[in-house]
C-alpha positions, 0 to 999 in steps of 0.5 A: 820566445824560446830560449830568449828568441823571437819567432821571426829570429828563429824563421830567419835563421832556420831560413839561412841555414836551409840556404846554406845547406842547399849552397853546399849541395850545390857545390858538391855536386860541383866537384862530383858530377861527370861531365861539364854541362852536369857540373854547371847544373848542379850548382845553378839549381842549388843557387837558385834554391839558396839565394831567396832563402838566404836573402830573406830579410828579417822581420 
């Protein structure tokens, strides 16, 4: 335990946050690219990077 937390706590919550950052990448590069098809790009990478580190389940 570290801190009063678990292992598996501390794997899951670095694995959220690691989704999320990736989640906002995703949406600035939503706002900042160019043309349509680079706009789509952008967040479609980052979500299919995002969504299996946020959906983890706990141990």
């Amino acid at each position: 335990m570290i801190g009063g937390a678990s292992l598996p706590e501390l794997i899951v919550s670095t694995l959220i946050v690691l989704g999320g950052a990736f989640a906002l990448i995703g949406s600035w590069g939503l706002v900042r690219l160019p043309s349509l098809l680079d706009r789509l790009h952008g967040p479609t990478k980052a979500t299919l990077i995002s969504r299996p580190t946020i959906s983890v389940p706990p141990g």
